[in-house]
Backbone and ligand atoms as CSV (ligand in chain L), in Angstrom:
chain,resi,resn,atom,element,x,y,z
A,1,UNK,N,N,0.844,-1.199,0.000
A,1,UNK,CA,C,0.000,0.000,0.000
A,1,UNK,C,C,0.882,1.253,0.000
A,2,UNK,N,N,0.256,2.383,-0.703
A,2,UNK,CA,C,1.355,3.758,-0.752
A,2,UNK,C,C,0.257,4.653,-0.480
A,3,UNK,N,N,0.702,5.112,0.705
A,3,UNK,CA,C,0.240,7.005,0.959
A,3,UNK,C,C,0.830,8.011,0.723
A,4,UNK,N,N,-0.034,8.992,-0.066
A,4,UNK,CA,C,1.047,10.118,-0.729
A,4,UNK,C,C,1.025,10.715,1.047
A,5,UNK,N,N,1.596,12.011,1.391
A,5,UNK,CA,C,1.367,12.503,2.995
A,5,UNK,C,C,1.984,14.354,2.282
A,6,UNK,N,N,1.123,14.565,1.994
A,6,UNK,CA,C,1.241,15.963,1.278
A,6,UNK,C,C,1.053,17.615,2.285
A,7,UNK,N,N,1.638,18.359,2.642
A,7,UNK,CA,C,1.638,19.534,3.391
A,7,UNK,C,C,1.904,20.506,2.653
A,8,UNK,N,N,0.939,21.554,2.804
A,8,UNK,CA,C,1.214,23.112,1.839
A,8,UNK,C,C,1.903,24.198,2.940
A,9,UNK,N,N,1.603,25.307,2.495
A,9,UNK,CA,C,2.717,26.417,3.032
A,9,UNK,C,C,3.241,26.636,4.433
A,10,UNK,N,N,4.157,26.654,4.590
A,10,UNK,CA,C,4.589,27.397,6.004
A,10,UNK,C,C,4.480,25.927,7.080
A,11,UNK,N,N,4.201,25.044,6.714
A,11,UNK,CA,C,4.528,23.604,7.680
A,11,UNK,C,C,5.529,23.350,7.546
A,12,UNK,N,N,6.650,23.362,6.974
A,12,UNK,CA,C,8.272,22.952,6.982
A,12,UNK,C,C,8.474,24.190,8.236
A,13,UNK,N,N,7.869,24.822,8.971
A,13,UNK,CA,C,7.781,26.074,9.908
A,13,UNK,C,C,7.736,25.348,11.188
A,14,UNK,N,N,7.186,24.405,11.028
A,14,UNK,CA,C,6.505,23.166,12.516
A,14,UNK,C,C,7.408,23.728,13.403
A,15,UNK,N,N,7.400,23.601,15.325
A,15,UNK,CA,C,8.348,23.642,16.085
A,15,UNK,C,C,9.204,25.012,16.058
A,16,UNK,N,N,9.326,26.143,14.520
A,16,UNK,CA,C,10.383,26.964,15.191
A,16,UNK,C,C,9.324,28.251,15.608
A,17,UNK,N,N,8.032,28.524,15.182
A,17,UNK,CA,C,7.303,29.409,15.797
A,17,UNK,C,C,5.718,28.929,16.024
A,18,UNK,N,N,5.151,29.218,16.624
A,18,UNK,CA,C,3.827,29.334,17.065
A,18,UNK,C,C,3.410,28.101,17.845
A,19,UNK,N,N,4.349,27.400,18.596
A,19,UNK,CA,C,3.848,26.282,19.395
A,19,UNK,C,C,2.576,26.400,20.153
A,20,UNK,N,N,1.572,27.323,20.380
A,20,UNK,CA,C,0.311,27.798,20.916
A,20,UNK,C,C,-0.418,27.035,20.380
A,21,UNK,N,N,0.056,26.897,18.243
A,21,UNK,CA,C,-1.088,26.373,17.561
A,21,UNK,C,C,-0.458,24.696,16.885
A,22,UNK,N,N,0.593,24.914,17.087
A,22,UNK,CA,C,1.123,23.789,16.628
A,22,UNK,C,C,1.808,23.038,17.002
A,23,UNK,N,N,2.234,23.217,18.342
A,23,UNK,CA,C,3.397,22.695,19.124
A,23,UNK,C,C,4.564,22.693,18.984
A,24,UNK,N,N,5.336,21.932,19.249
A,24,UNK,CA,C,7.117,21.985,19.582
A,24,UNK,C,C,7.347,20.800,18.619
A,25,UNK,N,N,6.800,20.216,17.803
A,25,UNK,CA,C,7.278,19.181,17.097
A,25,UNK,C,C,8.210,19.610,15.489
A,26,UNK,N,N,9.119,19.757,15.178
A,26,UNK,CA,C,9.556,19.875,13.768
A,26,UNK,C,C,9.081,18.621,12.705
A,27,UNK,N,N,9.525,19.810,11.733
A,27,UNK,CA,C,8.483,19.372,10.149
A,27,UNK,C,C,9.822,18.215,10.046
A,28,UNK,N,N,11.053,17.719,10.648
A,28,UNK,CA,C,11.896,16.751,10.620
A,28,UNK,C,C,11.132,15.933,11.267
A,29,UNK,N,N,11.075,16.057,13.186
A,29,UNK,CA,C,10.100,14.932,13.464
A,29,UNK,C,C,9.016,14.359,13.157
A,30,UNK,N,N,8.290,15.390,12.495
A,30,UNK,CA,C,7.240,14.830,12.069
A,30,UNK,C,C,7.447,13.396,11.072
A,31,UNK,N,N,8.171,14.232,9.902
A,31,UNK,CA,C,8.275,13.264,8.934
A,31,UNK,C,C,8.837,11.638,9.460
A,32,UNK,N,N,9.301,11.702,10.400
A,32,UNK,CA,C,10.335,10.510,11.211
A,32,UNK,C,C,9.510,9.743,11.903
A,33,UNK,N,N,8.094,10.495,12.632
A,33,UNK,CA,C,7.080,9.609,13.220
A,33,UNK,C,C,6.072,8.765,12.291
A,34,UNK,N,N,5.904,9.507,10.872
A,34,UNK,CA,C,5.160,8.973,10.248
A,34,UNK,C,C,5.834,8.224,9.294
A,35,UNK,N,N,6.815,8.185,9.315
A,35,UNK,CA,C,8.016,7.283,8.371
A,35,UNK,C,C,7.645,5.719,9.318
A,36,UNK,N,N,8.365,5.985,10.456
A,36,UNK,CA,C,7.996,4.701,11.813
A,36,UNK,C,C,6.768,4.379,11.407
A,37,UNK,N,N,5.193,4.898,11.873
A,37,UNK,CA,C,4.375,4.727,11.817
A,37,UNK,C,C,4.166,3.582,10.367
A,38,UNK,N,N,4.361,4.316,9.587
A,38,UNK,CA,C,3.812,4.056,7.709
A,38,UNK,C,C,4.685,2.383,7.776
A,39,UNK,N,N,6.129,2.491,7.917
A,39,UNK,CA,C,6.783,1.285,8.430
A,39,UNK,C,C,6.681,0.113,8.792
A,40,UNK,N,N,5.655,0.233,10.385
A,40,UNK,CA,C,5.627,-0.486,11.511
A,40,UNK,C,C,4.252,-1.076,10.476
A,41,UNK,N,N,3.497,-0.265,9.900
A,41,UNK,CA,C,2.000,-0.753,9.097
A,41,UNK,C,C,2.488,-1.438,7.769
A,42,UNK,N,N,3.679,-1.357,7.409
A,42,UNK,CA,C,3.667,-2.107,5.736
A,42,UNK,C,C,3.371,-1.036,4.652
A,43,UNK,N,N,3.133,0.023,5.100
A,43,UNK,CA,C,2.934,1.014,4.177
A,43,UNK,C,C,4.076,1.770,3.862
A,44,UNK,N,N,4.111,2.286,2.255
A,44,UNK,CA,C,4.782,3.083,1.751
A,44,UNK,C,C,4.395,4.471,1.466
A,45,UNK,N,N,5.150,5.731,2.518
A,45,UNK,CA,C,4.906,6.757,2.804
A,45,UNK,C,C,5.577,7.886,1.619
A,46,UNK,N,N,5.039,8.572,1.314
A,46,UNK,CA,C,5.431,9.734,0.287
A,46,UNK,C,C,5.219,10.639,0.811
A,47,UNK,N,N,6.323,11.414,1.153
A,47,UNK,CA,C,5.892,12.570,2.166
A,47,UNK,C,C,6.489,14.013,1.178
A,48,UNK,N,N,5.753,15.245,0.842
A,48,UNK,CA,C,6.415,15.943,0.168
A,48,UNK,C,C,5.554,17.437,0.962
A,49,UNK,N,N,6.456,18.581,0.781
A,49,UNK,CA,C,5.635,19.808,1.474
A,49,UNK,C,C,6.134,21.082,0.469
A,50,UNK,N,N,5.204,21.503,0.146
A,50,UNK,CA,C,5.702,22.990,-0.882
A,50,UNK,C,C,4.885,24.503,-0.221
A,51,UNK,N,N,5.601,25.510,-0.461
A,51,UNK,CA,C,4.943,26.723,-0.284
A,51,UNK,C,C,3.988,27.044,-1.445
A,52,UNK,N,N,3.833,25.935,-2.373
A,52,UNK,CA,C,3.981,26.547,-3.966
A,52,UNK,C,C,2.276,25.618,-3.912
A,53,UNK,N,N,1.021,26.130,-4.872
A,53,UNK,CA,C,-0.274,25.665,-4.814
A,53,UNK,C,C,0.107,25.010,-6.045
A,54,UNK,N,N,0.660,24.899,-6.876
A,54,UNK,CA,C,0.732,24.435,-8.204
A,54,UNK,C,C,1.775,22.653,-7.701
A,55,UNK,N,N,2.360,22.879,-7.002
A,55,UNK,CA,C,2.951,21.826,-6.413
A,55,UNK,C,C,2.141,21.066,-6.236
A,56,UNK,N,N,1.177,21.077,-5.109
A,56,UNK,CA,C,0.452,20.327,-4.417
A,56,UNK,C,C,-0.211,19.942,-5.262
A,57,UNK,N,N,-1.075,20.553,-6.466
A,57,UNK,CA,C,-1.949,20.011,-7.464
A,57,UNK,C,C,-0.718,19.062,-8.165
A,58,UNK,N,N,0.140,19.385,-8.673
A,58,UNK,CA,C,0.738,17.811,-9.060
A,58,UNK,C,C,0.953,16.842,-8.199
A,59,UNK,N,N,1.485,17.244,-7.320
A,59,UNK,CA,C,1.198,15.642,-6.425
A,59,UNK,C,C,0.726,15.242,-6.035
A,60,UNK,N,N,-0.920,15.858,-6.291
A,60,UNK,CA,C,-2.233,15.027,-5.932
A,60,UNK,C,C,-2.567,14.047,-7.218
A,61,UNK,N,N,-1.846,14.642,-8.460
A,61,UNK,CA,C,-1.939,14.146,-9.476
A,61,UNK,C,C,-1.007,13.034,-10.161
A,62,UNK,N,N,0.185,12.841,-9.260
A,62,UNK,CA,C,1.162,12.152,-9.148
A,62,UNK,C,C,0.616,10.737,-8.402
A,63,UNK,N,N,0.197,11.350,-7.262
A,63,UNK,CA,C,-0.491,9.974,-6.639
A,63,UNK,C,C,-1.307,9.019,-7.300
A,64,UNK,N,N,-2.321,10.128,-8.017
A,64,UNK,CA,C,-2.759,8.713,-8.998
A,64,UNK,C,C,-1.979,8.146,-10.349
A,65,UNK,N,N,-1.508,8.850,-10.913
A,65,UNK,CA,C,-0.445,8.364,-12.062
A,65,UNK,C,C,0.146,7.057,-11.379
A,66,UNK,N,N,0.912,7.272,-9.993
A,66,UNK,CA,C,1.432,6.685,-9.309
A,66,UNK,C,C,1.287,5.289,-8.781
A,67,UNK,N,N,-0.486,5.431,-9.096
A,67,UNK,CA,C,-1.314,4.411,-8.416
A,67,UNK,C,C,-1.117,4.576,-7.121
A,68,UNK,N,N,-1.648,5.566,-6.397
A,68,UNK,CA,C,-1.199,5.328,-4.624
A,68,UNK,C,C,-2.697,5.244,-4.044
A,69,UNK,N,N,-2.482,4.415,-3.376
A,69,UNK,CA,C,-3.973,3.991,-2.366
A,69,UNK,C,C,-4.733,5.270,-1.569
A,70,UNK,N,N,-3.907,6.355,-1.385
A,70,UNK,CA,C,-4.661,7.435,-0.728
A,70,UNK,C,C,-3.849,8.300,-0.672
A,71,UNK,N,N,-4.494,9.836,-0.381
A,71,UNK,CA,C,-3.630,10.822,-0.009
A,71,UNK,C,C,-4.237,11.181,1.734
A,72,UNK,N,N,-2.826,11.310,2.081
A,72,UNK,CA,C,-3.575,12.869,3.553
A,72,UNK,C,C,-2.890,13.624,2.886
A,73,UNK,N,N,-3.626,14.970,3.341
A,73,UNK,CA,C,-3.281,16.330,2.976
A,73,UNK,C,C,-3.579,17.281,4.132
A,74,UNK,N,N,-2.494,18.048,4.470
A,74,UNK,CA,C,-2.650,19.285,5.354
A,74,UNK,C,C,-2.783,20.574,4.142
A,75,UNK,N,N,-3.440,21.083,4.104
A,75,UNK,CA,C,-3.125,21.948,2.807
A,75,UNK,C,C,-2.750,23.389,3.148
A,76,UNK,N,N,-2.565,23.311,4.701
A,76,UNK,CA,C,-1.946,24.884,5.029
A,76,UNK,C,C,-3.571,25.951,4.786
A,77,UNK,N,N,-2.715,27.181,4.240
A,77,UNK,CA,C,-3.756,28.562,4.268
A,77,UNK,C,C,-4.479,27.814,3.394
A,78,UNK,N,N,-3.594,26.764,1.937
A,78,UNK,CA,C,-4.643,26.808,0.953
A,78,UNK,C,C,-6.187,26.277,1.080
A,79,UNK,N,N,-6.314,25.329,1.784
A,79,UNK,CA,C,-7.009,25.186,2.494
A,79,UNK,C,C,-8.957,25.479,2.688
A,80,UNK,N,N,-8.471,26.939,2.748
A,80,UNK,CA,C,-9.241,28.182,2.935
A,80,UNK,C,C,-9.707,28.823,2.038
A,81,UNK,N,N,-8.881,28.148,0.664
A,81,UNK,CA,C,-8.709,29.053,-0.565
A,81,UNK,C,C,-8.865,28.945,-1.917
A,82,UNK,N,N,-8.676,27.277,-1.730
A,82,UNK,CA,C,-8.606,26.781,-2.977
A,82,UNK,C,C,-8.740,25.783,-3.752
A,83,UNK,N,N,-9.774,26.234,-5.316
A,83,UNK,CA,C,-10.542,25.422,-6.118
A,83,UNK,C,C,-9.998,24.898,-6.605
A,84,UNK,N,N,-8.469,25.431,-6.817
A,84,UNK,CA,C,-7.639,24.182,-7.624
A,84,UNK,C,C,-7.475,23.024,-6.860
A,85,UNK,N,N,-6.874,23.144,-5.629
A,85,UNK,CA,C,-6.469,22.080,-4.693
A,85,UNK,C,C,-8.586,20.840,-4.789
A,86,UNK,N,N,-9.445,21.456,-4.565
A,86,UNK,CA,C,-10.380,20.556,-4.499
A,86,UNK,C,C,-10.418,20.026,-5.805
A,87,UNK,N,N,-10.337,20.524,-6.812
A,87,UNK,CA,C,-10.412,20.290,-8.285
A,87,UNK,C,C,-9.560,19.052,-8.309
A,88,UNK,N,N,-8.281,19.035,-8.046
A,88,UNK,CA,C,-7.546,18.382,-7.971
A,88,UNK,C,C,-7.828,17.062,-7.578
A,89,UNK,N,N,-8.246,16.870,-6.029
A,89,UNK,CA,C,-8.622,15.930,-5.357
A,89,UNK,C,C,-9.869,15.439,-6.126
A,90,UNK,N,N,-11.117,15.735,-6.222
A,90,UNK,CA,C,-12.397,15.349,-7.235
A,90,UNK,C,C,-11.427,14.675,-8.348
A,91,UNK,N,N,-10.389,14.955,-9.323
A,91,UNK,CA,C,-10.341,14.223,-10.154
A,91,UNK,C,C,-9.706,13.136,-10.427
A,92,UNK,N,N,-8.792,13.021,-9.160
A,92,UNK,CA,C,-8.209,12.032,-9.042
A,92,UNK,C,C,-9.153,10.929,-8.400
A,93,UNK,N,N,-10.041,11.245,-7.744
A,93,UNK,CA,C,-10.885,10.219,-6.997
A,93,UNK,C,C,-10.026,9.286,-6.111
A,94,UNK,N,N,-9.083,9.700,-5.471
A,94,UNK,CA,C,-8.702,8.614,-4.459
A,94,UNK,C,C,-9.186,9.254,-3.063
A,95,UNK,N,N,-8.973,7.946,-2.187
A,95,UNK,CA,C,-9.771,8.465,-0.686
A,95,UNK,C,C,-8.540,9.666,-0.384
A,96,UNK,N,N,-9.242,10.822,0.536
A,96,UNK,CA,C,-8.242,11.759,0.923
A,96,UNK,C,C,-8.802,12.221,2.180
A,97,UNK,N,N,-7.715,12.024,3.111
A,97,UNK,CA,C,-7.695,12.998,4.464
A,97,UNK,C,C,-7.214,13.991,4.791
A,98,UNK,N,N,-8.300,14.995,4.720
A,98,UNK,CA,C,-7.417,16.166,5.260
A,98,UNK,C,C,-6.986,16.658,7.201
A,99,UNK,N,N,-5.917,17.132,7.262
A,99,UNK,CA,C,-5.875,17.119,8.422
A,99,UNK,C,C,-5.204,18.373,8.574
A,100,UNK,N,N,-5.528,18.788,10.052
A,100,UNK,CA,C,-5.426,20.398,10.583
A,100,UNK,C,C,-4.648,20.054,11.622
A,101,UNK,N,N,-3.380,20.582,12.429
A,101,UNK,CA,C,-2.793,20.542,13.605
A,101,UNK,C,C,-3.535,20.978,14.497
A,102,UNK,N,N,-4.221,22.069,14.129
A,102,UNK,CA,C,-4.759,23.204,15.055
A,102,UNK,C,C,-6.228,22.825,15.155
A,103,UNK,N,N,-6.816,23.052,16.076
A,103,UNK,CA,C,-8.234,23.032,15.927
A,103,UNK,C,C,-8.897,24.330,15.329
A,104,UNK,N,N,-8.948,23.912,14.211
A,104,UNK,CA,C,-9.293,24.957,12.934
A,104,UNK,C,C,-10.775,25.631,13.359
A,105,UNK,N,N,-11.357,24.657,13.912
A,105,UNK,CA,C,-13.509,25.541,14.165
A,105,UNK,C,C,-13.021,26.470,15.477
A,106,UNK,N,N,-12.162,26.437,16.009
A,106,UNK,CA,C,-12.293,27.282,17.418
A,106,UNK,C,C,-11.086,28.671,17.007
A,107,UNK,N,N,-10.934,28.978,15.897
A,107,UNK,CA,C,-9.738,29.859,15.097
A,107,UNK,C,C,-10.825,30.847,14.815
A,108,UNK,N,N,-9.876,31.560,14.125
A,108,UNK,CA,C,-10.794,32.486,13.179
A,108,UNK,C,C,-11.509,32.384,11.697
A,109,UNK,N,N,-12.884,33.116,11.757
A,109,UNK,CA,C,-13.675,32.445,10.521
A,109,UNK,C,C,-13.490,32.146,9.798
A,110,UNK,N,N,-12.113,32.777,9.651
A,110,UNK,CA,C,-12.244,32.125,7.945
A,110,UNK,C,C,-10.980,30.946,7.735
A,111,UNK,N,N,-10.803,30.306,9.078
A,111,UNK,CA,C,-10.260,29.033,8.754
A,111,UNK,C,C,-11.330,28.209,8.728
A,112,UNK,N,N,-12.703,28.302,9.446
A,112,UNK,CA,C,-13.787,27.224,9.186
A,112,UNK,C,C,-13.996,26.822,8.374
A,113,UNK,N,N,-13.829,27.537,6.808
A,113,UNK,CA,C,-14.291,27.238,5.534
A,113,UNK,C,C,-13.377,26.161,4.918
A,114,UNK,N,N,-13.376,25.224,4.916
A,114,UNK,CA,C,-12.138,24.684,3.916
A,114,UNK,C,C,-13.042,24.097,2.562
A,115,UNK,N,N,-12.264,24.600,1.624
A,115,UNK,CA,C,-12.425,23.944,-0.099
A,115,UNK,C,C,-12.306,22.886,0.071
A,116,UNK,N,N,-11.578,21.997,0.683
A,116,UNK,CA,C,-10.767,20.666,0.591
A,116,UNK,C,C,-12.241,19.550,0.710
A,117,UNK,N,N,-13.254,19.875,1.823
A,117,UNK,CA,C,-13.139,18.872,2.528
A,117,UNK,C,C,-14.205,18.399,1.943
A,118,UNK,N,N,-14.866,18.853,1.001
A,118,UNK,CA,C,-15.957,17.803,0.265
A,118,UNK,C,C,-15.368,16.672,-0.340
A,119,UNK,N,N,-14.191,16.620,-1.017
A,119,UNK,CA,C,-13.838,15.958,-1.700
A,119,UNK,C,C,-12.603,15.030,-0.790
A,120,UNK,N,N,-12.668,15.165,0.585
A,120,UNK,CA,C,-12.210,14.403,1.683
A,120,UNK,C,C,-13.097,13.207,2.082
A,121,UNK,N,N,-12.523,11.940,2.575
A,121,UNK,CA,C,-13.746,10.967,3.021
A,121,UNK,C,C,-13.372,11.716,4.508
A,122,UNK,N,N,-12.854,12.564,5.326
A,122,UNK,CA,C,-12.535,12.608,6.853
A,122,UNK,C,C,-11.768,13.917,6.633
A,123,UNK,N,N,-12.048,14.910,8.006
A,123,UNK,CA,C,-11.109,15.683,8.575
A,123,UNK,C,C,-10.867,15.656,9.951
A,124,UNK,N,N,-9.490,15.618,10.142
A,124,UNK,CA,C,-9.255,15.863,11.234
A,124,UNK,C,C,-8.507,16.558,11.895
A,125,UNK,N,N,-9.135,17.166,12.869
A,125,UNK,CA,C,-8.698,19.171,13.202
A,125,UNK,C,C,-8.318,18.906,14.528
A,126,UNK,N,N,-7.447,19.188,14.916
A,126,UNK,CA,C,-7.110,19.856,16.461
A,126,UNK,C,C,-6.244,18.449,17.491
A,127,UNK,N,N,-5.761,17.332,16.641
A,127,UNK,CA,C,-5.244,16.194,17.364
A,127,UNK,C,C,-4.018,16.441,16.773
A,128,UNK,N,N,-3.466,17.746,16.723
A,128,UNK,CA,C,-2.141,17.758,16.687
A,128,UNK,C,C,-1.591,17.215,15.848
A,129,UNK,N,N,0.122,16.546,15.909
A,129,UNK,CA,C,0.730,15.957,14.612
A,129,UNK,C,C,0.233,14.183,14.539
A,130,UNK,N,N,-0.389,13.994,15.561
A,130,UNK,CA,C,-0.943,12.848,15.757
A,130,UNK,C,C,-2.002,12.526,15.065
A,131,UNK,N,N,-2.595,13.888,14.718
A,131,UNK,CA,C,-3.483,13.835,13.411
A,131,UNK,C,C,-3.389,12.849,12.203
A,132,UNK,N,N,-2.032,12.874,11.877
A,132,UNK,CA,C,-1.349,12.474,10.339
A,132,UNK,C,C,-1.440,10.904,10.550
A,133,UNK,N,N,-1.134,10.524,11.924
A,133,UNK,CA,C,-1.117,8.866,12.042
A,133,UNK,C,C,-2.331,8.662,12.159
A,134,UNK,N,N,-3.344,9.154,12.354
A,134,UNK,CA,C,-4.570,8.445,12.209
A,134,UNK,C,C,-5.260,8.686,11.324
A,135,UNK,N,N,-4.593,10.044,10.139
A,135,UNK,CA,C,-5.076,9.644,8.744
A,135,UNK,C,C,-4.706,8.443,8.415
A,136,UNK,N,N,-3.633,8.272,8.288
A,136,UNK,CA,C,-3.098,7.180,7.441
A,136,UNK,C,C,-3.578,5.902,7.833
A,137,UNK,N,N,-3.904,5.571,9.594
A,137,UNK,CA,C,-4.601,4.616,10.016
A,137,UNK,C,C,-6.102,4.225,9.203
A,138,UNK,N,N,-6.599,5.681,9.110
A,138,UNK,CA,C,-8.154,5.202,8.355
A,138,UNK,C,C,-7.972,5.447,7.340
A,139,UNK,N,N,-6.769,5.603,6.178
A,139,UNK,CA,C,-6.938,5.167,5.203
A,139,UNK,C,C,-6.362,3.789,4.455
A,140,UNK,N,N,-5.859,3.312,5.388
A,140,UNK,CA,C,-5.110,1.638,5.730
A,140,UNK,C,C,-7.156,1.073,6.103
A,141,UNK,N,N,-8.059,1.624,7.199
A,141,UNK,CA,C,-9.251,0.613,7.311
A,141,UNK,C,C,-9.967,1.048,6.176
A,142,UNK,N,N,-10.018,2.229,5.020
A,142,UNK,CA,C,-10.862,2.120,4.193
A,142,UNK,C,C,-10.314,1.255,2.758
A,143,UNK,N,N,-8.708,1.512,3.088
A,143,UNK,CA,C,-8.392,0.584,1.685
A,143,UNK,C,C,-8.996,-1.060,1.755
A,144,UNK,N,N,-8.651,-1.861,3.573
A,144,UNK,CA,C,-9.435,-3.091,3.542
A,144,UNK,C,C,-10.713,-3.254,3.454
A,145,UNK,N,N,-11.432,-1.888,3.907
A,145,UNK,CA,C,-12.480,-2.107,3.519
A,145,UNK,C,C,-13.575,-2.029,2.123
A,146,UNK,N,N,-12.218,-1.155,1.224
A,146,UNK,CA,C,-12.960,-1.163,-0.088
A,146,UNK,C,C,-12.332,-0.938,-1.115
A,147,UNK,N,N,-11.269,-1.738,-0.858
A,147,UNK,CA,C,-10.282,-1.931,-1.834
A,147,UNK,C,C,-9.850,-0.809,-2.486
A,148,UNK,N,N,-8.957,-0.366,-3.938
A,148,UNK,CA,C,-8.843,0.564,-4.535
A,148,UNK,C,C,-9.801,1.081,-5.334
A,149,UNK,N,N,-9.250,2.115,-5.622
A,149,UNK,CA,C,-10.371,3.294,-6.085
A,149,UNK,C,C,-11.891,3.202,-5.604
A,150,UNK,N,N,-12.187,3.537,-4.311
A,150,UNK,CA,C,-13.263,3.660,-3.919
A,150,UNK,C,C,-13.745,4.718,-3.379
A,151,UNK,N,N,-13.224,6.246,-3.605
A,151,UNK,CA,C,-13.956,7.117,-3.541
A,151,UNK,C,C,-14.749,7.394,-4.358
L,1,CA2,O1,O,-3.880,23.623,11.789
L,1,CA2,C1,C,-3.336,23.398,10.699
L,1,CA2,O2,O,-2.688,22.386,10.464
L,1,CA2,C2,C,-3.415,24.444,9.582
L,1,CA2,O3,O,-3.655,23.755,8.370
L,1,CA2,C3,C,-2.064,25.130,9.553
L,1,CA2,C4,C,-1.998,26.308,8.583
L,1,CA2,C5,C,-3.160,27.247,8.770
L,1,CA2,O4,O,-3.143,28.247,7.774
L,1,CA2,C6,C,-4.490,26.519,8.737
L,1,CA2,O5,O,-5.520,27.447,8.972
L,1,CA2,C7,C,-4.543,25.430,9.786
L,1,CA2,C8,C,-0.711,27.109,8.761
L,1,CA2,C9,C,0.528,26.331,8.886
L,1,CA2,C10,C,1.594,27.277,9.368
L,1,CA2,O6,O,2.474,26.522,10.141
L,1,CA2,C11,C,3.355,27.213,10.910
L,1,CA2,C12,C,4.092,26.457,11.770
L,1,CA2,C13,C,4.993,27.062,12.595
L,1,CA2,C14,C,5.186,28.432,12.555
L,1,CA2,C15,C,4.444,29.177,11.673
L,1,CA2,C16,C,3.525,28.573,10.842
């Protein structure tokens, strides 16, 4: 099984400012817990992070070229913002989790809105970097449960 594990702007930031909203963890540890994690499960982790929105739309688009069983996606501000990024996800049709460090509904308004998440089977907001392992956990129980391409 392969999970793409995709992050947009200003998360390679993890740990050196705003631990209030994101904690003390670096965008290094991170990648190192979910490397273990992806590992310890048999899964093959693709982990990539850009400031750049045109990025992220290819490697949502990479994943399926790729054939990869699912994406998580943190998508940063874009998030908030953008039709390409959902466009993206809709056409690839693979399952996708988006996930928030922060508890995004208790922020300001206009993080409530996300583009992303129609075209998400799950979000999950405010469980920290621990977030990312339990995307990847439920997209490991939706692949057994419904094989590929089942969004
Ligand atoms: O809670 C999340 O994971 C967010 O997706 C993070 C985005 C924010 O725009 C979303 O509303 C919620 C921002 C990531 C910025 O990360 C930083 C980390 C450390 C220092 C500065 C920024």
């Amino acid at each position: 099984m392969k999970i793409y594990i995709l992050n947009g702007p200003n998360l390679n930031m993890l740990g050196v400012r705003e631990p209030e909203h994101y904690g003390s963890t670096t965008y290094r540890d991170l990648l190192d817990m979910i490397e273990r994690h992806c590992q310890e499960a048999g899964v093959e982790a693709i982990c990539k992070q850009s400031n750049h929105e045109g990025d992220l739309v290819d490697w949502i688009q990479e994943a399926y070229f790729e054939n990869a069983d699912g994406i998580v996606i943190n998508p940063g501000a874009y998030t908030h913002t953008s039709v390409a990024l959902l466009d993206a996800l809709k056409a690839v049709r693979l399952p996708a989790v988006e996930v928030h460090i922060s508890k995004v509904e208790e922020r300001e308004a206009f993080r409530q809105i996300s583009y992303l998440r129609a075209a998400c089977i799950k979000t999950i907001s405010g469980h920290g970097v621990g977030g990312y392992l339990e995307a990847v956990d439920l997209l490991i129980a939706h692949a057994n449960r419904n094989g590929k391409d089942s969004q």
